[in-house]
Residue frames as qw, qx, qy, qz and C-alpha x, y, z in Angstrom:
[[0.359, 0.617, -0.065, 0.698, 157.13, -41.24, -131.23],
 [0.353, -0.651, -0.582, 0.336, 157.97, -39.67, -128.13],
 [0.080, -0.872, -0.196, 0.441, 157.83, -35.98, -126.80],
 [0.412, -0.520, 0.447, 0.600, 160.91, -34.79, -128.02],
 [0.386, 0.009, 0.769, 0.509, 160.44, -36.40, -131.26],
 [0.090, 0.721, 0.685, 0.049, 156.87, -35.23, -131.70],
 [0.088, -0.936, -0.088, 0.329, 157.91, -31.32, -131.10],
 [0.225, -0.538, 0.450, 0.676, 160.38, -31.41, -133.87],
 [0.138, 0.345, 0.771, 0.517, 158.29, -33.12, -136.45],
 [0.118, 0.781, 0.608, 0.084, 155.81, -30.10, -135.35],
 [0.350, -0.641, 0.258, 0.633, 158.09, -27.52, -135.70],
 [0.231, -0.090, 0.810, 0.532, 158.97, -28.77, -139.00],
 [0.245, 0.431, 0.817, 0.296, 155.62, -28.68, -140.01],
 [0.105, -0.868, -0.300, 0.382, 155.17, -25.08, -138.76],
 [0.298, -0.677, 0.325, 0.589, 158.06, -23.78, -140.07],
 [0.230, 0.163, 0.791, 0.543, 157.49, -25.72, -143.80],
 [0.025, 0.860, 0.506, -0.058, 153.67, -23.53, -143.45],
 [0.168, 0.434, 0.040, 0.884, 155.79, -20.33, -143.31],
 [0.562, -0.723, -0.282, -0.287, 153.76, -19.66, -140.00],
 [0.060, -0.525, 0.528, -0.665, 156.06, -18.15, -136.84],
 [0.294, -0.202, -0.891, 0.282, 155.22, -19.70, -133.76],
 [0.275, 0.340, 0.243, -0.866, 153.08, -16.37, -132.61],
 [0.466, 0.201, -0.474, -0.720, 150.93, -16.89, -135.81],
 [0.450, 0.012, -0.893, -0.005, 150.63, -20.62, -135.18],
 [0.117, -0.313, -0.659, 0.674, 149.42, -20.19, -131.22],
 [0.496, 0.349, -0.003, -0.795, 146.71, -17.40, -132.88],
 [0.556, 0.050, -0.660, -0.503, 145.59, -19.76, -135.62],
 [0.439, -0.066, -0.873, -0.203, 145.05, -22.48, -133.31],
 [0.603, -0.683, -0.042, -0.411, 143.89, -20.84, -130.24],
 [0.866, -0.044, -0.334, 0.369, 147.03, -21.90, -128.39],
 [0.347, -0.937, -0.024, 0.037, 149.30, -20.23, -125.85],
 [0.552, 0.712, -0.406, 0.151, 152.58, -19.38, -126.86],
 [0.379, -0.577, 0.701, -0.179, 153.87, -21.09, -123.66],
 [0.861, 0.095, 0.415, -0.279, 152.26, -23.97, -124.61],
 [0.807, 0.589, -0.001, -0.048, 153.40, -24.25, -128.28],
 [0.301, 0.725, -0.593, 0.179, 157.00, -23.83, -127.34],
 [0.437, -0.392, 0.778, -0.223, 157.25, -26.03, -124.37],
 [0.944, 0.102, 0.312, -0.033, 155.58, -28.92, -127.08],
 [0.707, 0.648, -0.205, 0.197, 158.23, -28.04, -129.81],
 [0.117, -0.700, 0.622, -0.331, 160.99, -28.42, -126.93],
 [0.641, 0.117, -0.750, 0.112, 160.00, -31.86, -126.07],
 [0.037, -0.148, 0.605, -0.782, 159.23, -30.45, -122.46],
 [0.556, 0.052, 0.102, -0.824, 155.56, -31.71, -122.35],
 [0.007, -0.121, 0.990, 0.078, 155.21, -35.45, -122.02],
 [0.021, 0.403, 0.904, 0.144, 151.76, -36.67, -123.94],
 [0.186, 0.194, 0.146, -0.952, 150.02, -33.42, -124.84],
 [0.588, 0.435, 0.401, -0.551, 146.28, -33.26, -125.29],
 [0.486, 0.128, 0.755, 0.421, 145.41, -34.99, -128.29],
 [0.123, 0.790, 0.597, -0.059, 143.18, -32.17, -128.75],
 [0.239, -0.783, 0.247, 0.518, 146.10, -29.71, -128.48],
 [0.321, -0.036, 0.738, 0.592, 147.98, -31.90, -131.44],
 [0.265, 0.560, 0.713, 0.327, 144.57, -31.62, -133.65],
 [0.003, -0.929, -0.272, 0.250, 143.93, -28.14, -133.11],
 [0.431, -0.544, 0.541, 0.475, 147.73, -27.84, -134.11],
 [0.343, 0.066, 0.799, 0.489, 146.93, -29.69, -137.46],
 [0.223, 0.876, 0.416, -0.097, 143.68, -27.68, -138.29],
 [0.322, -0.780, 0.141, 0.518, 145.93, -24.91, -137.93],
 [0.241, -0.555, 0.641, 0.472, 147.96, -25.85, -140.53],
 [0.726, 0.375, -0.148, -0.557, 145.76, -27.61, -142.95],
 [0.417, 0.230, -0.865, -0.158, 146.32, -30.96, -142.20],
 [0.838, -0.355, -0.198, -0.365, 144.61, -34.02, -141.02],
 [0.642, -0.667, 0.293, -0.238, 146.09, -35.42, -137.89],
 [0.912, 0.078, 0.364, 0.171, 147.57, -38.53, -139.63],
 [0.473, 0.811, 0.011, 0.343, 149.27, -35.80, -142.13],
 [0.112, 0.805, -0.465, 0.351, 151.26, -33.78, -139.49],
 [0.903, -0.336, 0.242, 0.116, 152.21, -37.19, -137.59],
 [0.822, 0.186, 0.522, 0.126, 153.53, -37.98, -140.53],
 [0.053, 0.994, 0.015, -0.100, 154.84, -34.66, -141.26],
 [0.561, -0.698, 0.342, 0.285, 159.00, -35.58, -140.99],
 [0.288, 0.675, -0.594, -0.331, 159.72, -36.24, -143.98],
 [0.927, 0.218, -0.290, -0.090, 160.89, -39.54, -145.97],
 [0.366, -0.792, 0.480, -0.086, 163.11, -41.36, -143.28],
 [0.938, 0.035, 0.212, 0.271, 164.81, -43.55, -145.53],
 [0.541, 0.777, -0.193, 0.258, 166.40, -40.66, -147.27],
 [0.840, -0.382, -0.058, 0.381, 169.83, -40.52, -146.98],
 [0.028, 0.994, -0.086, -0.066, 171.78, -37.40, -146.55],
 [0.729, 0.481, -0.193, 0.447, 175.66, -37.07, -148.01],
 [0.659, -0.341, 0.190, 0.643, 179.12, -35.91, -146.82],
 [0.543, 0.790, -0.283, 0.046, 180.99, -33.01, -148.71],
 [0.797, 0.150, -0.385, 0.439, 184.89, -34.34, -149.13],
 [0.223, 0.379, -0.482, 0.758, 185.62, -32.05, -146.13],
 [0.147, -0.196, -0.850, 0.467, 182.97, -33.80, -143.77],
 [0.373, -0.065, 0.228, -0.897, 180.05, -31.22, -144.14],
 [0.057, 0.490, 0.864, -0.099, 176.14, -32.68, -143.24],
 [0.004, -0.842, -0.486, 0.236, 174.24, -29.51, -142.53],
 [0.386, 0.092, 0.096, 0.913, 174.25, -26.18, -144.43],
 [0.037, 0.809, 0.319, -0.492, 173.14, -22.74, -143.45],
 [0.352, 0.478, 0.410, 0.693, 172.17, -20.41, -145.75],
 [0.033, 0.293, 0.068, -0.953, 172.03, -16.50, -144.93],
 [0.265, 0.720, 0.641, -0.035, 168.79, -15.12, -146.48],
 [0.044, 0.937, -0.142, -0.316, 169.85, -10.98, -146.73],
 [0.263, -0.850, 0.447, 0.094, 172.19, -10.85, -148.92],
 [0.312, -0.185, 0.911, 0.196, 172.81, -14.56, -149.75],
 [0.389, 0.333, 0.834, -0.204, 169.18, -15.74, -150.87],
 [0.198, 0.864, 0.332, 0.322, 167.57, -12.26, -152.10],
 [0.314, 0.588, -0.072, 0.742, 169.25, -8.89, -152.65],
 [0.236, -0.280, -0.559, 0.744, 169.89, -6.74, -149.32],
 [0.030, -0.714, -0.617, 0.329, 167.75, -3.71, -148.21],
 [0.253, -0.005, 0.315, 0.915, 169.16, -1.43, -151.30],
 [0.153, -0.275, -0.644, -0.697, 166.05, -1.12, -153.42],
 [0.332, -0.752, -0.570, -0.007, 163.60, -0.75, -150.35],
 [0.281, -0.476, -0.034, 0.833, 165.85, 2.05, -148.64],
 [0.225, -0.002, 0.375, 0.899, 165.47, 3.66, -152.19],
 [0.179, -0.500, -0.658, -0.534, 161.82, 3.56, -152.06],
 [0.336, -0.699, -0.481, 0.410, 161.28, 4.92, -148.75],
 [0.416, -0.352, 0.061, 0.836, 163.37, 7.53, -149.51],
 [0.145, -0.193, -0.286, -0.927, 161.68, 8.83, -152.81],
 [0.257, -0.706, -0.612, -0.246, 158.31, 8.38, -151.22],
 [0.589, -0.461, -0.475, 0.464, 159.24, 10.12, -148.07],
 [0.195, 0.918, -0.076, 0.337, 161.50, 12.83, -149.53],
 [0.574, -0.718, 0.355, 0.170, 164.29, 11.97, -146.83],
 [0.412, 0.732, -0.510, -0.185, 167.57, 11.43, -148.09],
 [0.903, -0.065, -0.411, 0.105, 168.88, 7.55, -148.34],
 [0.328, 0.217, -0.658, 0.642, 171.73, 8.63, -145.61],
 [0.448, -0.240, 0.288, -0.812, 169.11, 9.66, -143.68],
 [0.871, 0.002, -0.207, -0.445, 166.73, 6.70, -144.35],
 [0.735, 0.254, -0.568, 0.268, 169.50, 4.20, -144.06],
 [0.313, 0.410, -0.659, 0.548, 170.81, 5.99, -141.07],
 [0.643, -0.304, 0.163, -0.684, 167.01, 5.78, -139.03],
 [0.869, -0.159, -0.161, -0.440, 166.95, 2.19, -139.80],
 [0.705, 0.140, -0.568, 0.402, 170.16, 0.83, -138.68],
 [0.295, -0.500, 0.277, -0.765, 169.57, 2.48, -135.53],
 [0.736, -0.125, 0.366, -0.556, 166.84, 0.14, -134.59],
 [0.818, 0.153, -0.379, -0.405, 167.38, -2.76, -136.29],
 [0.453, 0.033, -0.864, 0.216, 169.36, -5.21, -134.06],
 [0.338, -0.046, 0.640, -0.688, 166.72, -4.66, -131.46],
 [0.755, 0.075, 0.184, -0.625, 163.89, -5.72, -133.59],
 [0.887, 0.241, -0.360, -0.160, 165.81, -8.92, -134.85],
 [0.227, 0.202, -0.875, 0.377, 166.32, -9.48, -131.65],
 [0.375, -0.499, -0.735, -0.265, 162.84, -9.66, -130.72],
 [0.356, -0.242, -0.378, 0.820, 163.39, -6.43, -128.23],
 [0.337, 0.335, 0.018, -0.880, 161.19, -4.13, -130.18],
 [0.702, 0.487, 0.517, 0.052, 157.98, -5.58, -131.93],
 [0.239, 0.341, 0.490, 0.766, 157.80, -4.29, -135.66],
 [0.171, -0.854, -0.467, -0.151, 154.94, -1.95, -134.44],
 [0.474, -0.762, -0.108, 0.428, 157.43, -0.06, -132.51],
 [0.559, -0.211, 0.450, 0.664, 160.31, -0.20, -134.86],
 [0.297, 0.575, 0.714, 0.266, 157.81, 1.38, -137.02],
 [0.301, -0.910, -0.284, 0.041, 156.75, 4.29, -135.01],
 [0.708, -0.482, 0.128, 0.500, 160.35, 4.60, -134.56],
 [0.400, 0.289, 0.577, 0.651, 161.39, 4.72, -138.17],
 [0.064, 0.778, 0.499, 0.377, 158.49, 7.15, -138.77],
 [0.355, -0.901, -0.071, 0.238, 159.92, 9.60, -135.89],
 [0.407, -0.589, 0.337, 0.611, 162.91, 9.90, -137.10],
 [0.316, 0.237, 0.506, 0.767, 161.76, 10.52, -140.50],
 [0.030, -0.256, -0.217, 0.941, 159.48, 12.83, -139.72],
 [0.325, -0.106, -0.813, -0.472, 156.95, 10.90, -141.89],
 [0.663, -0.238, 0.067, -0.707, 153.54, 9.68, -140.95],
 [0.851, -0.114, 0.512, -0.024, 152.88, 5.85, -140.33],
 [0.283, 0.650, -0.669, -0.223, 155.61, 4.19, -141.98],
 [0.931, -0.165, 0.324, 0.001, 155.04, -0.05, -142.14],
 [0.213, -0.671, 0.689, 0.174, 158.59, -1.07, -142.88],
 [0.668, 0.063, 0.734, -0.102, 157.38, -4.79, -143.82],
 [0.608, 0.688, 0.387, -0.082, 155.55, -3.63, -146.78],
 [0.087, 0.922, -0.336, -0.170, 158.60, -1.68, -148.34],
 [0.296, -0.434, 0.843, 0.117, 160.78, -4.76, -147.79],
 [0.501, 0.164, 0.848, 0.048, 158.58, -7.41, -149.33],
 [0.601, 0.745, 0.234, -0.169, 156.93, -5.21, -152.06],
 [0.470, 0.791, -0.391, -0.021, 160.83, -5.08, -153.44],
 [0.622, -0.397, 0.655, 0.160, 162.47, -8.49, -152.57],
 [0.568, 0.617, -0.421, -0.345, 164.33, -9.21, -155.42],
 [0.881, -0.295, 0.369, 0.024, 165.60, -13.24, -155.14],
 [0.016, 0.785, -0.578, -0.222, 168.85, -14.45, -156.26],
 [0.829, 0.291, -0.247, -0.408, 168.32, -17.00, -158.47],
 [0.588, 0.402, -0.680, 0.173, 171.86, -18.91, -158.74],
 [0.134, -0.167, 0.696, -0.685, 171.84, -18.81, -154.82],
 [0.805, 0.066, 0.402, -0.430, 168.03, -20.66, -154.68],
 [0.768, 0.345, -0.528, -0.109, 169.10, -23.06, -157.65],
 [0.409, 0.517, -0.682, 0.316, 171.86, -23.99, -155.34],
 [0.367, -0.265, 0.680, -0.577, 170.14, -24.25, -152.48],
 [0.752, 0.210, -0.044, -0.623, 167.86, -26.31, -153.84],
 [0.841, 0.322, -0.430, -0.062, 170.37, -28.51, -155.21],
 [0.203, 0.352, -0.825, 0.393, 172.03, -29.20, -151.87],
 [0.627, -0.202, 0.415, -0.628, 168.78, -29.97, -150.28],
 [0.942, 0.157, -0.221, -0.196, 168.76, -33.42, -152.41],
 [0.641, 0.409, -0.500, 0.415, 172.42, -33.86, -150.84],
 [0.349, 0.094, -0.621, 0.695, 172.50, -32.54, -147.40],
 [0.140, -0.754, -0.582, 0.272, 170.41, -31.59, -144.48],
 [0.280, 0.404, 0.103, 0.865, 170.02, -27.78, -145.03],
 [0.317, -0.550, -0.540, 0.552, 168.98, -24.66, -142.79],
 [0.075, -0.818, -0.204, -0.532, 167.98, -21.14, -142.65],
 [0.430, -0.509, -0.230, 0.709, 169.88, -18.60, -140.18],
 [0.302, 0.591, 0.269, 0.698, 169.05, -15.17, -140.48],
 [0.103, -0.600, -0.465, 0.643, 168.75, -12.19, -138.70],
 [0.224, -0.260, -0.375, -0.861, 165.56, -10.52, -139.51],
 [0.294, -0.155, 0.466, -0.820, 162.68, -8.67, -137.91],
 [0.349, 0.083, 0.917, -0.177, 159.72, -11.15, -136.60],
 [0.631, 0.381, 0.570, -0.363, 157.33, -12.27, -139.27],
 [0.256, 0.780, -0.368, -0.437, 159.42, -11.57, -142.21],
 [0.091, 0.242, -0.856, -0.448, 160.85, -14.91, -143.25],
 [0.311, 0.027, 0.934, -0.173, 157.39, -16.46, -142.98],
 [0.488, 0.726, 0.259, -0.410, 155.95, -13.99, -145.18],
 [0.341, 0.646, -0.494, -0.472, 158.57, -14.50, -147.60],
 [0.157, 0.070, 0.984, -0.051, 158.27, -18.53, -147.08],
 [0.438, 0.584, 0.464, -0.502, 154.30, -17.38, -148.01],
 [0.266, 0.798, -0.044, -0.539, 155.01, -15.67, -150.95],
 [0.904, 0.108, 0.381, 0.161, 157.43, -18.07, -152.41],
 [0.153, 0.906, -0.394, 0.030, 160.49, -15.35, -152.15],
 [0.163, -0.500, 0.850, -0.021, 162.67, -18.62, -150.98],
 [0.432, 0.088, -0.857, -0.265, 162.95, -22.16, -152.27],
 [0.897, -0.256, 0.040, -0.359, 159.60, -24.21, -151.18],
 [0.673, 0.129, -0.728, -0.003, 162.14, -27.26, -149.94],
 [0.824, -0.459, -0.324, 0.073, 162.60, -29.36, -146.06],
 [0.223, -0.859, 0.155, -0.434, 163.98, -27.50, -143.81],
 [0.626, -0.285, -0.665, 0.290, 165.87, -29.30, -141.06],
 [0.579, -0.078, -0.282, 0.761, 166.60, -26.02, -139.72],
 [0.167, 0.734, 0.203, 0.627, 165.27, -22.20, -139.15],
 [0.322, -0.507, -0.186, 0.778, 167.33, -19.88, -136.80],
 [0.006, 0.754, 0.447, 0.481, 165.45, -16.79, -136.63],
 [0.169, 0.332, -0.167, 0.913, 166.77, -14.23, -134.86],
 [0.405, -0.329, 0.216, -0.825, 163.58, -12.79, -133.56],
 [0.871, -0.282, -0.353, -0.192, 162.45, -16.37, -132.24],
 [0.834, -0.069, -0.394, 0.381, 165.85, -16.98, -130.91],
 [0.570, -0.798, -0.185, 0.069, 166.76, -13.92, -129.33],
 [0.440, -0.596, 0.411, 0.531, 170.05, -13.30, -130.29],
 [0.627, 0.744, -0.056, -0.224, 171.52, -12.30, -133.73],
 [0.808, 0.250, 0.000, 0.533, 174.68, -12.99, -136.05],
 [0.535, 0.418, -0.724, 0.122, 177.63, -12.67, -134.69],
 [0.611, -0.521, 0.332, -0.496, 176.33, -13.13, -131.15],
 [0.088, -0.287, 0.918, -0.259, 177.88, -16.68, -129.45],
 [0.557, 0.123, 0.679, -0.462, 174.23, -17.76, -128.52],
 [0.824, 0.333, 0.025, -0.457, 172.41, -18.13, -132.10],
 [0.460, 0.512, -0.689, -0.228, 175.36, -20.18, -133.05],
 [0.323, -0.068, 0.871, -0.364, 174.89, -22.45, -129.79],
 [0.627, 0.258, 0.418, -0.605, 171.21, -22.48, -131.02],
 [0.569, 0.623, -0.380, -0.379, 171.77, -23.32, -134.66],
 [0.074, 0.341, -0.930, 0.116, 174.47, -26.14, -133.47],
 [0.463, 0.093, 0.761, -0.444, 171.55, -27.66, -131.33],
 [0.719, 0.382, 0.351, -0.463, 168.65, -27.61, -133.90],
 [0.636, 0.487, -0.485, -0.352, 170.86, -29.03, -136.76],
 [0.925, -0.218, 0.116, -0.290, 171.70, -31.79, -134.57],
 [0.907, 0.151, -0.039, 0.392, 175.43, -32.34, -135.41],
 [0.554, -0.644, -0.180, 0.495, 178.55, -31.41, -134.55],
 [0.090, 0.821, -0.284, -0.486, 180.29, -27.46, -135.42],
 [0.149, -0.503, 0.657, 0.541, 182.91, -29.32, -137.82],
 [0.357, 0.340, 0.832, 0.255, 179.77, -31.06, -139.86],
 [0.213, 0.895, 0.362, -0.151, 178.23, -27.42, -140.47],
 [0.361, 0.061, 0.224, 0.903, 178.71, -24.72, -142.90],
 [0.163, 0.862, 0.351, -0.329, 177.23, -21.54, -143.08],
 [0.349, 0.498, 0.473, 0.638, 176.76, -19.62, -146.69],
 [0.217, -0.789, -0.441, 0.368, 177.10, -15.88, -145.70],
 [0.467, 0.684, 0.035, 0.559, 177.78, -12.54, -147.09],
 [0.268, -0.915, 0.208, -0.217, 179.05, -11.25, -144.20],
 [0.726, 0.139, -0.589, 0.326, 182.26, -11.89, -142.93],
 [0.139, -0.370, 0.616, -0.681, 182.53, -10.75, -139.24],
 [0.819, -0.074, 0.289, -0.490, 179.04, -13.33, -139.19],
 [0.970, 0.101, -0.216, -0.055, 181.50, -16.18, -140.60],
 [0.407, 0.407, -0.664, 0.478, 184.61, -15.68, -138.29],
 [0.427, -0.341, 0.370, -0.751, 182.09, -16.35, -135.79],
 [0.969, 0.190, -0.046, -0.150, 180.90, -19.38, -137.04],
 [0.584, 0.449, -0.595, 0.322, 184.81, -20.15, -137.89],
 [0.181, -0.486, 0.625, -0.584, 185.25, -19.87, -133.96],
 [0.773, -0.135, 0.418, -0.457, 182.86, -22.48, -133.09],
 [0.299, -0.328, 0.817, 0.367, 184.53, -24.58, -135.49],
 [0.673, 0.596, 0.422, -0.116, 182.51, -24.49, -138.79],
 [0.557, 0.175, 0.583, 0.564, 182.93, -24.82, -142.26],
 [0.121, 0.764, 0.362, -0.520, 182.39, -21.22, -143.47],
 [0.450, 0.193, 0.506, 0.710, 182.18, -19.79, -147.06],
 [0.038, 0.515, -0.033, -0.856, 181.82, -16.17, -148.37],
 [0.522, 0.514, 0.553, 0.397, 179.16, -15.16, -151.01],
 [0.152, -0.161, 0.241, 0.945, 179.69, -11.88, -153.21],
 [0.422, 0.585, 0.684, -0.103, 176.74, -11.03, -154.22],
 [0.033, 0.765, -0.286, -0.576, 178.44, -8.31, -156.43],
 [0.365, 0.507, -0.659, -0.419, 179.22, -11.67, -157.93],
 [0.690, -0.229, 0.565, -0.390, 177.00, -13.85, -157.51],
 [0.947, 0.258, -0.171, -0.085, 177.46, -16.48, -160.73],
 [0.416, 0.281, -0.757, 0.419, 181.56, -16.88, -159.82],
 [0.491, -0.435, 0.398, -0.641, 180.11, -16.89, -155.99],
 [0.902, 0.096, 0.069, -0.416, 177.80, -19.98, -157.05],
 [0.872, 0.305, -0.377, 0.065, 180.20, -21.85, -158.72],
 [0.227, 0.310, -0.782, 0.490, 182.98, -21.66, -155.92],
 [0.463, -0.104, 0.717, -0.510, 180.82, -22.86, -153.37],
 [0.887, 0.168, 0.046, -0.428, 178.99, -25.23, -155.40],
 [0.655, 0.382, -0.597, 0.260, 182.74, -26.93, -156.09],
 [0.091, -0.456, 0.744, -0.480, 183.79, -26.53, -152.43],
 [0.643, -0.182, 0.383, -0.637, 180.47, -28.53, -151.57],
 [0.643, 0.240, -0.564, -0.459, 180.65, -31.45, -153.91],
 [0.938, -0.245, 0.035, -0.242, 179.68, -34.70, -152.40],
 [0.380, -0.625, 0.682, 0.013, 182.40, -37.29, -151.26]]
C-alpha cells in the first residue's frame, strides 16, 4: 500500500470511530501536523510506531486498521442518470434542524426564540468554519443572551431528533453506491453524533466537515473538497439537501442535485429514492 493509499484507509478508519482529527492526534499523542500530512499521502513511510499508536487510538490491532478499507471486491452501482457517489446533508436532511434546541434554550434562559435564534445565527458560519472554536462561540452566545455559561453542544445533542425515512434510505444506498457526509456544522458535532448513534453506523467513503475543511455550503471550495475526497467526477455526484441556494451550488459544479422537504419527509423519500434507482 503506498502513502497515499495508507492515509485514506486511515482516515476512513478515523472517521468510521466518530473521532475528528483533533481528538484522534490527543488520543494518540500525535501532532495535528502530523496526522494530516499522513491522511494527505504527504509523508512517505511513516514511523511504524506512528501507524500503531494510530491503531491503539482507535481500538484496533495494527493488522485491523491495515485492513481497515473495506471489502474491495464490492462493487458499487450506477443510478440510470450516471450517479456513483452520494452526499447526504445531515441538518435538516438526516435529523431535524435546530427548532427544538432553540426552544430549549429559550425556555431555560427566559430569552425570547427571536432573540435566541437571532444570537446564534450571528456566529454560526464562523464556527463551522473553524474561525471560532465552540468555546468562544459559547461565550459569545452567552453575551448576547445575557445568560451565564451557555454550552451550545449539549442543547443540540440532548434534542437531536433523527429522521428515520432519510437514515433507512441512506442506508439503503450505501449497499448501492459509494456514499458521503457534507455538512456544515460546528467542530466535534458530527463525531459526537457518529458516537451516539444519531446517524446510520455504515462506510463512509466520504466526510466533508465544514470545520475540518474550512469552508462551508455554498462556498466554491468545500465543493472542490468534496469532488476530491469522493474521487469522481461532478456529473457522477449528487448531493441530498434541504437547502436550495446549497444545491444550485453544487448544480454549478455540475452535480446531480435533489431537494428534501423535510415538512415532507415520506413523499421526500420516495422521490429521491425513485430518482436514484440503480441502472
Amino acid at each position: 500500500m503506498d502513502e497515499r493509499g495508507l492515509g485514506k484507509v486511515l482516515q476512513r478508519a478515523r472517521q468510521d470511530a466518530g473521532l475528528t482529527q483533533q481528538q484522534l492526534c490527543s488520543k494518540a499523542n500525535l501532532s495535528f501536523s502530523t496526522l494530516t500530512k499522513i491522511e494527505r499521502g504527504a509523508i512517505k513511510s511513516p514511523s511504524i510506531f506512528t501507524i500503531q499508536s494510530i491503531a491503539g487510538a482507535l481500538g484496533l490491532s495494527l493488522d485491523e486498521l491495515v485492513g481497515s478499507s473495506g471489502n474491495p471486491n464490492k462493487t458499487f452501482q450506477k443510478t440510470k442518470n450516471g450517479v456513483s457517489f452520494i452526499y447526504f446533508d445531515v441538518n435538516g436532511c438526516l435529523v431535524h434542524f435546530y427548532q427544538r434546541a432553540f426552544d430549549k434554550l429559550s425556555l431555560d434562559t427566559g430569552s425570547h426564540l427571536e432573540t435566541v435564534e437571532s444570537a446564534f445565527w450571528h456566529f454560526n458560519d464562523q464556527v463551522c468554519r473553524g474561525e471560532m472554536s465552540l468555546n468562544d462561540f459559547n461565550q459569545a452566545l452567552s453575551k448576547r443572551l445575557g445568560k451565564g455559561s451557555i454550552k451550545w453542544q449539549e442543547y443540540y445533542l440532548s434534542t437531536i431528533e433523527p429522521i428515520d425515512s432519510m437514515q433507512e434510505l441512506l442506508m439503503w444506498s450505501s449497499e448501492r453506491y459509494k456514499v458521503g457526509l457534507m455538512t456544515n456544522t460546528m467542530p466535534g458535532f458530527l463525531s459526537s453524533m457518529r458516537r451516539d448513534h444519531n446517524l446510520p453506523n455504515v462506510s463512509y467513503s466520504a466526510i466533508i466537515d465544514s470545520s475540518e475543511v474550512g469552508h462551508i455550503k455554498p462556498e466554491e471550495e468545500i465543493y472542490e473538497a468534496a469532488e476530491e475526497k469522493a474521487g469522481c467526477p461532478g456529473g457522477e455526484i449528487l448531493l441530498i439537501d434541504d437547502d436550495r441556494v446549497n444545491l444550485m451550488a453544487a448544480e454549478k459544479k455540475g452535480w446531480h442535485v435533489l431537494w428534501f422537504d423535510d415538512s415532507r419527509p415520506e413523499i421526500s423519500v420516495d422521490k429521491i429514492k425513485q430518482a436514484i434507482e440503480p441502472a
